[in-house]
Structures are given as structure tokens and as C-alpha cells.
Backbone as a chain_set.jsonl record, in Angstrom:
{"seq": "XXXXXXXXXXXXXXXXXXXXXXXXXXXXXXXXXXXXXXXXXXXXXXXXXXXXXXXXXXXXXXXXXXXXXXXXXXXXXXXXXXXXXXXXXXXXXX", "coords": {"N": [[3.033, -0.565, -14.321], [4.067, -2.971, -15.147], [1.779, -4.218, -15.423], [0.367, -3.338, -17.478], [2.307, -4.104, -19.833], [1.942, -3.755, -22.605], [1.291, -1.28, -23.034], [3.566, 0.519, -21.729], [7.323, 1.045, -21.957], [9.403, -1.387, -21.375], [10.816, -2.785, -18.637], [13.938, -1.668, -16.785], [16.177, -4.683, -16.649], [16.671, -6.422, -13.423], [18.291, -4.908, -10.275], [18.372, -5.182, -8.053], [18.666, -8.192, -6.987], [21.263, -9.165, -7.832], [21.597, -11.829, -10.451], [19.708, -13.66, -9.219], [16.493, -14.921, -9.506], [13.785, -11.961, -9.496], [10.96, -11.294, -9.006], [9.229, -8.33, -9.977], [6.057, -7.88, -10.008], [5.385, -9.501, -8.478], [6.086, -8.828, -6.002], [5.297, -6.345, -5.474], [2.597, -6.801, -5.408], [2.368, -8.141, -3.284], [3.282, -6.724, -1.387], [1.529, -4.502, -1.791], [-0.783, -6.381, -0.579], [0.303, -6.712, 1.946], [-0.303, -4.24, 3.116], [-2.723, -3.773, 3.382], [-3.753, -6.057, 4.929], [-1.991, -5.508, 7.424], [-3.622, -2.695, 8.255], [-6.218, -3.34, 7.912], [-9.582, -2.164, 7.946], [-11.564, -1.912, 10.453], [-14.218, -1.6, 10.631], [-17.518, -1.728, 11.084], [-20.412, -2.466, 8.651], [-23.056, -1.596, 8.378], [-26.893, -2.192, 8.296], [-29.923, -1.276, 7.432], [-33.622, -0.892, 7.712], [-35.568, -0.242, 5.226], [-38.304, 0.626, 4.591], [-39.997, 1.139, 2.247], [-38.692, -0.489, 0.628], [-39.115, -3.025, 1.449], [-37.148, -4.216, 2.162], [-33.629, -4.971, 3.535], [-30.94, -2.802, 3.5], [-27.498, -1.765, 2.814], [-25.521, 0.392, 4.796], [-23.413, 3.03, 3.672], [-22.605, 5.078, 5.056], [-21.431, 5.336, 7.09], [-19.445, 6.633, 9.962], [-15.649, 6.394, 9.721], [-12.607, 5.993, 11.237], [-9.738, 7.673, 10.106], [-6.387, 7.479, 9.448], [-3.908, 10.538, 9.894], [-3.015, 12.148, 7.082], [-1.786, 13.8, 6.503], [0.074, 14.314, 8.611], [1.39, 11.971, 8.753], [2.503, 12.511, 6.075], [4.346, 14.718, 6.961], [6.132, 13.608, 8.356], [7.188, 11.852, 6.719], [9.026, 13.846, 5.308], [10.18, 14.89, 7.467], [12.21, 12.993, 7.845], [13.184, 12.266, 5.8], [16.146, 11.332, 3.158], [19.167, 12.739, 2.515], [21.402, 12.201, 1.069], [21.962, 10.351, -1.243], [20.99, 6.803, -0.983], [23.434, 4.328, -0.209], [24.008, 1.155, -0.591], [25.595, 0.01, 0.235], [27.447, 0.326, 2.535], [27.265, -1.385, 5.778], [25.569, -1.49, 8.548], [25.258, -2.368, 11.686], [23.53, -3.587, 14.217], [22.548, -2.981, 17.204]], "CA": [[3.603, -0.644, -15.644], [4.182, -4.272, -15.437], [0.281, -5.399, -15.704], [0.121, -3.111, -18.511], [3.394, -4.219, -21.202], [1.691, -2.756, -24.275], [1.205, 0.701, -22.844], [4.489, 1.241, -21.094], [8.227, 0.416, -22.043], [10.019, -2.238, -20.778], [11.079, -2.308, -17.718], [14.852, -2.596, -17.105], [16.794, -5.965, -15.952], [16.286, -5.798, -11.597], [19.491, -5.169, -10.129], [18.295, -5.753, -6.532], [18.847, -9.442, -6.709], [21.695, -9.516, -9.142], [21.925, -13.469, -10.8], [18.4, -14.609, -8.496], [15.011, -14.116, -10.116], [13.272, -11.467, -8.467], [9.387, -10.785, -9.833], [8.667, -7.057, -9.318], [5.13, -7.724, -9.883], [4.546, -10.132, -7.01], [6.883, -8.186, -4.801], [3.987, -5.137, -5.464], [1.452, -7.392, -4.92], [2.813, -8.558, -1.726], [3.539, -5.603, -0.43], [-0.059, -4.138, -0.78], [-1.459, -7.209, 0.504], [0.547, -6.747, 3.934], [-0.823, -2.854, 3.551], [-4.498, -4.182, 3.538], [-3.87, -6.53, 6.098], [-2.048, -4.762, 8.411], [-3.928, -1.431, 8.564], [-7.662, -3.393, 7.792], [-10.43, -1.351, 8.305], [-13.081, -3.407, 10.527], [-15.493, -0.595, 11.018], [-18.395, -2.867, 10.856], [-21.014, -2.483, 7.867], [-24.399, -1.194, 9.273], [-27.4, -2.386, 7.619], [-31.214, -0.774, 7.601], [-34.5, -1.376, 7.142], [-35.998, 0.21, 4.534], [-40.03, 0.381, 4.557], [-40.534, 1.355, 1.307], [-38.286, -1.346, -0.306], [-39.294, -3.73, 1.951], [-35.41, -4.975, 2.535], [-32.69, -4.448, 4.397], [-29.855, -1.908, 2.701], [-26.549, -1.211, 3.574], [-25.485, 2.139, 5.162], [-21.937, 3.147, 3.299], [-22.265, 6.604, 5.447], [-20.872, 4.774, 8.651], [-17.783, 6.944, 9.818], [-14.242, 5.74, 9.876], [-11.345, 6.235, 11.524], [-8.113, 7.768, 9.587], [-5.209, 8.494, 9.756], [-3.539, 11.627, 9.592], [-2.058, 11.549, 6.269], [-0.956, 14.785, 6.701], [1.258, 14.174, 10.144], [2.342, 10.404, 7.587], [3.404, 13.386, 4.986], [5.139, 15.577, 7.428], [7.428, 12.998, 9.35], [8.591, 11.535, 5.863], [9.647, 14.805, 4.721], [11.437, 15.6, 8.301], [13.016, 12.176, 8.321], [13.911, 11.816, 4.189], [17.32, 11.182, 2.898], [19.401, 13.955, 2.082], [21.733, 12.086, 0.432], [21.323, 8.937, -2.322], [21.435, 5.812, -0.196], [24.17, 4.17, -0.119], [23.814, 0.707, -0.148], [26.856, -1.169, 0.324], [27.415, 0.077, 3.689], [26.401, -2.607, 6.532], [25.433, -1.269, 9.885], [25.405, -3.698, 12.62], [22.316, -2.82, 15.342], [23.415, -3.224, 19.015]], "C": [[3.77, -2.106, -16.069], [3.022, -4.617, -15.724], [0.213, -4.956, -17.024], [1.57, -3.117, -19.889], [3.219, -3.589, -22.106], [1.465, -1.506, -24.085], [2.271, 1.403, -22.648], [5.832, 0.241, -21.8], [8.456, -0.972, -21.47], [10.581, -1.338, -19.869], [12.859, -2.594, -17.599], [15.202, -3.449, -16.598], [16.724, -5.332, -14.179], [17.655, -5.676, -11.32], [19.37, -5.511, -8.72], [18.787, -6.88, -6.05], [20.217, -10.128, -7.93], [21.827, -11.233, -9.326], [20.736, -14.002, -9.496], [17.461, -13.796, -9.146], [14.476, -13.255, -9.004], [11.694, -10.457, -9.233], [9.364, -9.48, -9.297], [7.138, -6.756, -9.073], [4.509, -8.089, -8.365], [5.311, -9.566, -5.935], [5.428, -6.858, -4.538], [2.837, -5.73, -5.07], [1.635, -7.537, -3.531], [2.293, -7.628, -0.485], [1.854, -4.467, -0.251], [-0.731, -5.275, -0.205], [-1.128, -7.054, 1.78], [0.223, -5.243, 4.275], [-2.168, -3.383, 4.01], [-4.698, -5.087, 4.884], [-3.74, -6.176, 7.253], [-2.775, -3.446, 9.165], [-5.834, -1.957, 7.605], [-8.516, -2.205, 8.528], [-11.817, -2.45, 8.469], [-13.654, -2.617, 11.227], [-16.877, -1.632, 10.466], [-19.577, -1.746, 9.565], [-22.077, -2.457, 8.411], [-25.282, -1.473, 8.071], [-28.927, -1.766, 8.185], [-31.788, -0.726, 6.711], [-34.692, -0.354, 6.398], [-37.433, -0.003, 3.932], [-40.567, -0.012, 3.199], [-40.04, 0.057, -0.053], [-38.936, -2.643, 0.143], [-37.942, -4.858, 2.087], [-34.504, -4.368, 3.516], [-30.899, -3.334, 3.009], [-28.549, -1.547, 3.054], [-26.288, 0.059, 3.769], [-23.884, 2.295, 5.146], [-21.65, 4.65, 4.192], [-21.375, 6.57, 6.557], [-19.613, 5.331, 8.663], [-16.629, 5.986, 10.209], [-13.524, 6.544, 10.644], [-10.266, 6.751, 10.587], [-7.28, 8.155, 9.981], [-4.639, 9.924, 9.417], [-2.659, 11.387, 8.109], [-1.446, 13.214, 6.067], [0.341, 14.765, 7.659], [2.238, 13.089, 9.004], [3.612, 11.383, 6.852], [4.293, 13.643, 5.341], [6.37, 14.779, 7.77], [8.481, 11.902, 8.197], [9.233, 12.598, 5.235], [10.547, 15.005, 5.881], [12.578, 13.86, 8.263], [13.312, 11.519, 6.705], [15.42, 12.008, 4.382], [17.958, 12.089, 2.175], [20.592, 13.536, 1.136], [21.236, 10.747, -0.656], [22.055, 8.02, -1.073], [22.162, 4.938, -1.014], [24.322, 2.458, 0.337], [24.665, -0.848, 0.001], [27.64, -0.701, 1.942], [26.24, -0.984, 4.505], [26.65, -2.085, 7.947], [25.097, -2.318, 10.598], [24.223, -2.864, 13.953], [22.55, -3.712, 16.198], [21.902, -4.007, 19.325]], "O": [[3.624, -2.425, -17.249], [3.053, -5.583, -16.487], [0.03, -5.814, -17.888], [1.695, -2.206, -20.708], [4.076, -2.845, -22.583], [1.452, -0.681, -24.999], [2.376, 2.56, -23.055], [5.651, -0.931, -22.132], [7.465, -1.608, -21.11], [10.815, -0.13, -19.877], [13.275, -3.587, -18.195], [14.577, -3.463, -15.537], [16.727, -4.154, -13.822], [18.386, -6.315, -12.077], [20.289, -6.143, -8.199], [19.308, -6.904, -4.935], [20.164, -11.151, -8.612], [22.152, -11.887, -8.335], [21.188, -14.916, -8.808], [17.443, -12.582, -9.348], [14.591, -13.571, -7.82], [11.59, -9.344, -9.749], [9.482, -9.417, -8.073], [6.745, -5.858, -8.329], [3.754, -7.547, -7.558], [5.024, -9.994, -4.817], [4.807, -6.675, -3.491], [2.064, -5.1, -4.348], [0.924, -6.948, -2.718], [1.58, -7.632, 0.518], [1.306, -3.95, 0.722], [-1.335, -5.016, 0.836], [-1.935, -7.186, 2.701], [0.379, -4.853, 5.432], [-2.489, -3.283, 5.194], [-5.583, -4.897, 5.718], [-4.604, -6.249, 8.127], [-2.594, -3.172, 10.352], [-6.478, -1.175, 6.906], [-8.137, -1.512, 9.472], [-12.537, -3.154, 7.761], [-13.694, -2.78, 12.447], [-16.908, -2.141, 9.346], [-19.544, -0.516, 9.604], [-22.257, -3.439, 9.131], [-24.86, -1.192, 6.949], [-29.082, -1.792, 9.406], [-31.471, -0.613, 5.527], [-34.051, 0.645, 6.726], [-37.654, -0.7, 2.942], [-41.269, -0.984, 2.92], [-40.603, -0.239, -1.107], [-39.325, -3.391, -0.753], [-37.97, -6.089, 2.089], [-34.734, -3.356, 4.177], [-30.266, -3.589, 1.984], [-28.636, -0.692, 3.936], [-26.756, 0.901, 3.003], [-23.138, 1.937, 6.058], [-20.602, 5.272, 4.016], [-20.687, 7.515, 6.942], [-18.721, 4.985, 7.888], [-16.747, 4.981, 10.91], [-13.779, 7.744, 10.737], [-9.73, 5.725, 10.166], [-7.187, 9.077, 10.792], [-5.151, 10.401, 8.405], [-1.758, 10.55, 8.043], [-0.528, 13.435, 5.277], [1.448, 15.198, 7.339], [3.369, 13.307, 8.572], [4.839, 11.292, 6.883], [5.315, 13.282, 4.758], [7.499, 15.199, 7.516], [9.597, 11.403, 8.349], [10.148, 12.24, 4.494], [11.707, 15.293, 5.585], [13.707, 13.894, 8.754], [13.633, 10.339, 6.558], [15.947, 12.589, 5.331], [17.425, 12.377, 1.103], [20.914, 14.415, 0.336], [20.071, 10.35, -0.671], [23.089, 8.241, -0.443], [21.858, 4.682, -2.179], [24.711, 2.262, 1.489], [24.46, -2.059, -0.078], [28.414, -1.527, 2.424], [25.085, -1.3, 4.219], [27.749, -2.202, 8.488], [24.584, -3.267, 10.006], [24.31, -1.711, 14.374], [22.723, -4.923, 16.06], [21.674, -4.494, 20.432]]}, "num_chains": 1, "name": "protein.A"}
């Protein structure tokens, strides 16, 4: 909603950071950049000849690896929040 202003409302004031700037765009950006990084996909890019072209071509058929994004689904539904978090408690981790 932020890249696009003229399509979508305004967004309202952040309250996350009350009185410190806090960009929501580059926080989104961020945060898929450390998705892409962390969970790269370096299935290597296979390339073949091709007689008739007389070149080399890439081969996008090459399988991957995924994840279950079903199991992903399941274990945030058994481990969601049943109530609204709460976030002025401060737990202390042993």
C-alpha cells in the first residue's frame, strides 16, 4: 500500500516507535531481503545444448527442493495466539 499512495488510503501515524521515525516501507523491504537471503535457493541452473539452435539454453525444469508449506501452515495455526498480544508485559528469558 505504501509503493502505491494513489491507489490506497493513507496509512495511519506508526505507533510502534512512538516519537522515533520508523519507515514501514524499508522495514518490508528488509524483512524480505533477510527472507531471500536466508532461505536462497542455490539449486544450480542447468544449461543444454541445443542442435537445432546451435546454442546453449537454459533448463528452468530442474527440480527444487520445498518446503512443506502445509506442515509451515499447520504449526502456525497450533501455536497462534488465542488472545490479542499484549505488549507491555516484559518477560525476562533464563
Amino acid at each position: 500500500m505504501a509503493f502505491y499512495p494513489e491507489r490506497y488510503p493513507p496509512l495511519p501515524p506508526d505507533e510502534v516507535f512512538p516519537g522515533q521515525p520508523f519507515d514501514h516501507t524499508d522495514h518490508c523491504i528488509n524483512y524480505l531481503r533477510q527472507a531471500i537471503m536466508c532461505n536462497a535457493d542455490i539449486t544450480p541452473v542447468v544449461w543444454k545444448w541445443e542442435n537445432w539452435r546451435h546454442k546453449s539454453i537454459p533448463r528452468f525444469d530442474v527440480p527444487h527442493t520445498c518446503r512443506s508449506w502445509d506442515s509451515i501452515y499447520q504449526w502456525a495455526v497450533d501455536h497462534a495466539l488465542v488472545e490479542p498480544l499484549n505488549d507491555r508485559i516484559h518477560v525476562l528469558a533464563n
